[in-house]
N, C-alpha and C positions, 0 to 999 in steps of 0.2 A: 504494500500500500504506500503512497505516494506521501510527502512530507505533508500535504495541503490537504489531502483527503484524511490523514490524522488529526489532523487539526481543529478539522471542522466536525470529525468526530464525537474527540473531547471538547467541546463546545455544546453538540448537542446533548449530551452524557451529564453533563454538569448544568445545562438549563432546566433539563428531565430532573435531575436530582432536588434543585431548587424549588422545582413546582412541589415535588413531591409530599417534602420536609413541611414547605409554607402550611401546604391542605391539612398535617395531620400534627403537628406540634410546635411549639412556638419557639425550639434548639432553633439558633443561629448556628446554622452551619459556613465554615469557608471554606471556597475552592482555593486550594494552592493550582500554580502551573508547574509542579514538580514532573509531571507527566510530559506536559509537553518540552521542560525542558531535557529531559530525559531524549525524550524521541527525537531532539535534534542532534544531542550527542551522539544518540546513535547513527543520523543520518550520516554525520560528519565521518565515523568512524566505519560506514558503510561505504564510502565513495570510494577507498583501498586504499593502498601506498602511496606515499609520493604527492597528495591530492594538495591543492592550495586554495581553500575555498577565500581566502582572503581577496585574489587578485580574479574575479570568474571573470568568462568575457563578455565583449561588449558588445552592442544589439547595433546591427548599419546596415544600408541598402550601401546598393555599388556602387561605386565612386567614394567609399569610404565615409559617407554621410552618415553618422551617428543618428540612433534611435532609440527614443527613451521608453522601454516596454516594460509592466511591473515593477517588479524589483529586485534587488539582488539576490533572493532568492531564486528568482528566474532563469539564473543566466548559468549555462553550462560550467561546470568545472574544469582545468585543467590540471594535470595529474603526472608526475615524470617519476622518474627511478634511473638510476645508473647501474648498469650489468657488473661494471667494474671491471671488465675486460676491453683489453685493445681490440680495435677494429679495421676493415675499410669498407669499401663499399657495400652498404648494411642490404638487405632483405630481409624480411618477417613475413611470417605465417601463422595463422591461428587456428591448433585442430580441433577439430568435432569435439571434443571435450574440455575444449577450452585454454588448454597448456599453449603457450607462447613460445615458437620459435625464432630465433633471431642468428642470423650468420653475415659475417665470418665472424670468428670469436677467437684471437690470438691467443698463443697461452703463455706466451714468454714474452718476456719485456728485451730481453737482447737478439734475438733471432726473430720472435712470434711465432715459430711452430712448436707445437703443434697446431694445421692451422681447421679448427672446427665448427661444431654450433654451440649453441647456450636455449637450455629449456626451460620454463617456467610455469607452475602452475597455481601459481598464486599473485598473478595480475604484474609481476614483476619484484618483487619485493625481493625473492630469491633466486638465483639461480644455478642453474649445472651443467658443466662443461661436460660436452659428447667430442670423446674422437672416434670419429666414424671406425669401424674395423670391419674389413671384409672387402674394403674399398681400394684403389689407389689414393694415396696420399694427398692433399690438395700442396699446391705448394706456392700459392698468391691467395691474397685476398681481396681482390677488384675483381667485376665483372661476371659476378656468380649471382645466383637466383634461386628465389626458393616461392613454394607453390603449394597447399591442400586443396588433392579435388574432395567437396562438398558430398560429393555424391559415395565417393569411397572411404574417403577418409586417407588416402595414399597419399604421402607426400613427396614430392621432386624437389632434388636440388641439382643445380646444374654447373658445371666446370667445364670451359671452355678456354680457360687461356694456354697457349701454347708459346714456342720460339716465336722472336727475340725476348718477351716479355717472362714467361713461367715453360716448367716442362709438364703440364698435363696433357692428359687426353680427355677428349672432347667426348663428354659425356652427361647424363642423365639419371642419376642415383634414383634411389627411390626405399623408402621406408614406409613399411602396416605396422609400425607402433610407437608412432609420434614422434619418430624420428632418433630412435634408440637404437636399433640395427639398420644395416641399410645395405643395396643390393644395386651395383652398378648395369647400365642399362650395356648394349655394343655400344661400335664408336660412333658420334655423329658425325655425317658429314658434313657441318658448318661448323668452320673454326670460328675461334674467340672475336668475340669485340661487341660487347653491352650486350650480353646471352641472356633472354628473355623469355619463361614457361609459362604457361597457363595451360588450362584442360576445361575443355565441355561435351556436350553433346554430340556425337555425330546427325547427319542429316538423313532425311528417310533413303535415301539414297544407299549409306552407307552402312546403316544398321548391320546389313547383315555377311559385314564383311569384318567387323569385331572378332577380337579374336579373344573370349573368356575375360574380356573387360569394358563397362559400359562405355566410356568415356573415350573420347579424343586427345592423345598428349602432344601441346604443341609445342616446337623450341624455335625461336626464331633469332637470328641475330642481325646485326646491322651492316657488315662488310665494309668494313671505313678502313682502320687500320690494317687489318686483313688486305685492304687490295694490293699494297704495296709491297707486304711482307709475304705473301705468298697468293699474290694472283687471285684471289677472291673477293671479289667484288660488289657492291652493294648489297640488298636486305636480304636473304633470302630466309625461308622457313620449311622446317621438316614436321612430321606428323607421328605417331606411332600409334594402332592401332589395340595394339596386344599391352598396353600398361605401362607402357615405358622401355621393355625389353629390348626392341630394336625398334628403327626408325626408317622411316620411306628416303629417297631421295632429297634433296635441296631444291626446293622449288621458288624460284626468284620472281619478287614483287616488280610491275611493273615502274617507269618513272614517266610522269610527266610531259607532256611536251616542252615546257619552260624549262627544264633543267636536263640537261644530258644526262644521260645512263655512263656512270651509277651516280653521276651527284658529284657536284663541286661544292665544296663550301659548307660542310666535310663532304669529304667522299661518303657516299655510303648513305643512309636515310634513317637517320636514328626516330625510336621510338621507345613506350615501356610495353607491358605486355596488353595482349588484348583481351576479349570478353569476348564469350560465346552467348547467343541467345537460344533459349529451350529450341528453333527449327533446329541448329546447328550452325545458322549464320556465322561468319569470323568477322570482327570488326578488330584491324588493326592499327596502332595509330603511328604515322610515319613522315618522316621531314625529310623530302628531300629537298635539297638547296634550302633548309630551314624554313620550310612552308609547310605550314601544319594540315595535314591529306591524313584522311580514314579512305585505311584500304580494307574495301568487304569482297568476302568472298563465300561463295554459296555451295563449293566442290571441296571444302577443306583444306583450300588452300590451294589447289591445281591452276586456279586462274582467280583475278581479283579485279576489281574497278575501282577508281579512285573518285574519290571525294572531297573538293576542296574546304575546309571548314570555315575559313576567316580568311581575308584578301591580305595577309601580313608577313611579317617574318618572325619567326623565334628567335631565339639564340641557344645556343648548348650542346651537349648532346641528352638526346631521351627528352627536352622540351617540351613532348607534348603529351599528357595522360590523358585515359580515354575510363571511363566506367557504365555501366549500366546498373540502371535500379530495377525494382522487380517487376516494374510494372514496361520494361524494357523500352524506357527513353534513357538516352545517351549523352552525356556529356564531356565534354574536352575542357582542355584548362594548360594554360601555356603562356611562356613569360614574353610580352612582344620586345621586338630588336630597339626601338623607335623609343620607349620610353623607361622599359626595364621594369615595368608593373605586370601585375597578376589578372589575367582574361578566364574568362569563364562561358561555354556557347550550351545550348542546348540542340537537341533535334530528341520528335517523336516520332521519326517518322522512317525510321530503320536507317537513318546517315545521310536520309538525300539531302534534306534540308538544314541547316543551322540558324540560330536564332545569334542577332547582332551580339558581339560581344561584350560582355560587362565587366568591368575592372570592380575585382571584387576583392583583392587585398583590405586589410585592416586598416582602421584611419591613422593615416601619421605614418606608415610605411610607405618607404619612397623609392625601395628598390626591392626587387623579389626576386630568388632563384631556385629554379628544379621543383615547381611544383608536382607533388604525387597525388594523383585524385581515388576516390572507394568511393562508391554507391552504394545504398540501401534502400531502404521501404521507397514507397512512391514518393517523387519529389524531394531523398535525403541525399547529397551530398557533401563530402567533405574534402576537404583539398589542405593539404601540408605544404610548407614552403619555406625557404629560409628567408628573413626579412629584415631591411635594416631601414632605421628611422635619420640617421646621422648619414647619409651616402651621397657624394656629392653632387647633387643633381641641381638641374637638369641637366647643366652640360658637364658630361661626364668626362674626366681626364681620359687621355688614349690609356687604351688594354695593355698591360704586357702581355709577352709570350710566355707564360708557364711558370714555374719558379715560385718561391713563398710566398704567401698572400699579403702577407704583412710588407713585402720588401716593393711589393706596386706603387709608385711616385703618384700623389696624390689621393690614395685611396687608405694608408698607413693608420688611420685614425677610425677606420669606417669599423663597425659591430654589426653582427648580426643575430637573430631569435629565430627559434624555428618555432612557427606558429600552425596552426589550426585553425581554416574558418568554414563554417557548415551552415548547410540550413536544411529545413525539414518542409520548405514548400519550393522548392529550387522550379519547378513548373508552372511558379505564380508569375502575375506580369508584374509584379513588384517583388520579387523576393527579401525576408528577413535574415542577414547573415548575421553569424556571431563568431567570432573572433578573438580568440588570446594564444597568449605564449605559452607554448609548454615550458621552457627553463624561467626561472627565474630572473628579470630583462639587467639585472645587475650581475648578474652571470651569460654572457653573450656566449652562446654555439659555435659560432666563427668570428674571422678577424682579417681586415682587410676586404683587398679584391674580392670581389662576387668566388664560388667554387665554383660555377657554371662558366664552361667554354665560352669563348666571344669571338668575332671576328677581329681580326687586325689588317692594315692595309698590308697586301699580297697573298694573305695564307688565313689561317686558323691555329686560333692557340688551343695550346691544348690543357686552359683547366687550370688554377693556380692552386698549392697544396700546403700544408704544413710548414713542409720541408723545400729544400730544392732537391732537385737530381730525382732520380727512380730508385730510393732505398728501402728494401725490407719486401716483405708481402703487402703491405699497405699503400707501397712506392712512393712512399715520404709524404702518406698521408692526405693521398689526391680522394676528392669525391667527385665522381661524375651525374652520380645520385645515388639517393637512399630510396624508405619507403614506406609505403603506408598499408594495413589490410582493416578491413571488417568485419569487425567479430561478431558470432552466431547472436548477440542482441543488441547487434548493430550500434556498437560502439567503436568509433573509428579507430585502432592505434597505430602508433608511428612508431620505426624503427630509424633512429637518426644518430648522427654523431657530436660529440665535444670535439671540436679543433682545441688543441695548446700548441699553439705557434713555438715551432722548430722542438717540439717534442720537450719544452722544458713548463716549469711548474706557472700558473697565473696564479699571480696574488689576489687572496678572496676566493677562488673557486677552488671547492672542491673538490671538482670533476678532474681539474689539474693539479693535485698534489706537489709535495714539496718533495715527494722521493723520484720525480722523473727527473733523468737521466741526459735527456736530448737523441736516444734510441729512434731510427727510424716508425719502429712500431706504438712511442710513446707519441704521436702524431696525432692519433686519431682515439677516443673513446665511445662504445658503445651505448644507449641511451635508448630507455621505453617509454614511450606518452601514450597520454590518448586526453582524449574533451569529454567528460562525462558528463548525459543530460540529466539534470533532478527532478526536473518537474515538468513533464510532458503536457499536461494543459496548459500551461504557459507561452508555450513555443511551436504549437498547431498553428497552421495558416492555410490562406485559399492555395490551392495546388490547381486552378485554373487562371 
């Protein structure tokens, strides 16, 4: 029962009791509200670890315009935990029973390997290092994914990097017990570069070519670094029919006519993972020359049509997340080139259409990167981002190429939050978003230059990190992005990281202690959030 519907309860419980007493004796009785303060403590002590109901968020339409609704009661909580392990490029998962997955999860502060997951069944509060056994060893931690199909309960985790960068083989693990033993798939045929899973339905077509598994397992990567280093070229995506076991062919998304095959500006057409609709529909979300395009395809992937979403440019790699709610309208969400703000489109109309897009960052954020979007019930989404309020805008100093974030001329002083803003009528023609920070804004996530790729005149950079150089599994602490899932009562969480610039201690945070080292792998820490809603009548709106 909800904090409001207790309330009014014990309200009517003690009006009753009042009549009662008057009718039959002339005892003055008094109500304490011991009860109801009771029941807030508990509510408090209900929202789990990490929770700060002191700081909830704040109530805006897009364009960052504040809106004043009920009261602080009303406004979602947000909620973090530190894993306590080194990280890089994060993925999470959330299985059927609720246990939190989270990878890469370093285990040594001077090397990082072993390098594993971290599981959790208790909202985060605690956690436990898995090394996978039975598997080949991972031996980086960028560019890996992880995935529960709904329907099985199976999870995927994917390792794709190869020479110059790691020595793995390109593959698709797969665990039936939340991710505790695990059972590598053959090899794939798409090598490394932003390796992306998801799983749904196949289409009546294909049902019955299943092989003792309901579900479609997709891996898709982007072919950017890849083209150069070994002749592979732009996005393509493979399928596996039997569970993950083996995999079909590489089957290459088309490009554009504006942008040559495979793409300049990266090479290659980044995106994050896609979403299946109960036909079997694929709707993938893909940038080439950073034009944000839903590629659907109706064969599993054999052949695809694109779709333009917004007339703009991203920036990044993986720029552009795509989700689906239940009632299977679509939403995208991408940081444009032009201003470095947070867009948000819709369409109901299976991707043909897109609704103009709305700059739906938080008010006072003035630059935003790598947002990750999840969907839920009709009209719920939520989108994560890193965001900074100090950043020098509008006219932004030139990019550097690569190298620590803090060391970019100009940008040396800029902070960033990783936030959270969601709303539960995203369908409406005025949508109510809410918006806060999962860390603490006196403890900044990052530091410096944006972690999102830019362009630079001649090329593209690739990313600014912790560290410089490419050291460790973490490779001195680069994110090209993290991420976000939806848990079974549609409570968004986020799996994100702590920067401590050049892997040494910040003063005041925690998250960077005073025992780091300057270690390649003390670069990056591990990090769970999520926006917890309290009171659901509060935050109902028109979803037409």
């Amino acid at each position: 029962m909800h904090r409001a519907q207790k309330c009014r309860l014990y309200k009517v419980i003690a009006q009753w009791l009042l009549l009662l007493f008057a009718a039959t004796t002339m005892v003055v009785v008094t109500i304490t509200p011991v009860a109801l303060a009771n029941d807030a403590n508990d509510d408090a002590a209900s929202l789990g670890p990490g929770c700060a109901p002191e700081r909830p968020a704040v109530a805006h339409h897009a364009g960052g315009i504040r809106v004043a609704v009920g009261g602080p009661a009303s406004a979602p909580i947000p909620c973090s935990t530190s894993t306590g392990f080194r990280t890089g490029e994060v993925s999470i998962a959330i299985a059927n029973d609720g246990t939190i997955l989270f990878q890469p999860a370093l285990d040594t502060e001077t090397t990082g390997f072993p390098v594993g997951l971290l599981r959790s069944s208790d909202r985060g509060e605690t956690w436990t290092f898995v090394n996978p056994a039975g598997v080949p060893a991972r031996s980086q931690g960028d560019d890996m994914n992880m995935w529960v199909d709904q329907q099985t309960g199976r999870v995927f985790w994917v390792t794709t990097l190869a020479p110059p960068f790691a020595n793995d083989t390109p593959r698709a693990d797969h665990s039936d017990d939340g991710g505790i033993t695990w059972f590598p798939s053959s090899l794939l045929p798409t090598p490394y570069d932003h390796t992306q899973v998801f799983t749904g339905p196949p289409t009546e077509a294909l049902q019955g070519l299943q092989e003792d598994y309901p579900s479609v397992v997709y891996v898709c990567v982007s072919g950017g670094a890849t083209c150069s280093a070994h002749n592979f070229c732009g996005t393509h995506c493979t399928r596996s029919v039997n569970g993950g076991t083996t995999f079909g062919p590489a089957m290459a998304l088309p490009y554009p006519p504006e942008c040559p095959s495979p793409g300049v500006f990266p090479t290659g057409g980044y995106g994050l993972h896609g979403v299946v609709a109960p036909d079997g529909t694929v709707y993938l979300p893909f940038t080439p020359c950073e034009r944000p395009y839903v590629a659907v395809s109706h064969d599993e992937g054999a052949t695809w049509q694109l779709v333009l979403v917004a007339d703009v440019e991203t920036i990044g790699w993986g720029e552009l997340s795509l989700g689906m709610d239940e009632a299977g309208s679509l939403y995208a969400a991408w940081v444009r080139s032009s201003d470095r703000l947070l867009y948000l489109s819709v369409s109901s109309d299976h991707a043909l259409h897109w609704s103009a897009p709305m700059m739906i960052a938080a008010p006072s954020v003035n630059e935003a990167a790598e947002p990750q979007l999840v969907a839920g019930v009709k009209g719920q989404v939520a989108v994560t981002y890193y965001g900074s309020t100090n950043a020098p805008s509008p006219s932004f100093p030139p990019t550097c190429a690569g190298g620590a974030s803090v060391d970019c001329p100009g940008y040396q002083h800029e902070t960033w939050n990783t936030y959270v803003t969601e709303t539960w009528n995203g369908l409406s023609r005025k949508p109510l978003f809410w918006s806060a920070t999962l860390n603490d804004p006196s403890e900044p996530t990052w530091f410096g230059l944006t972690p999102s790729s830019m362009r630079i005149p001649g090329g593209f950079a690739g990313g600014s990190s912790a560290s410089a150089g490419f050291v460790g599994p973490s490779l001195s602490g680069r994110m090209d992005y993290f991420a976000a899932a939806m848990a079974p009562d549609n409570t968004p969480l986020v799996g994100f990281v702590q920067q401590c610039p050049f892997g040494l201690p910040v003063p005041g945070n925690p998250n960077c202690p005073s025992t780091l080292t300057g270690t390649g792998p003390d670069g990056l820490f591990g990090m769970v959030g999520r926006l917890v809603r309290v009171r659901e009548e509060d935050q109902e709106g028109d979803n037409h």
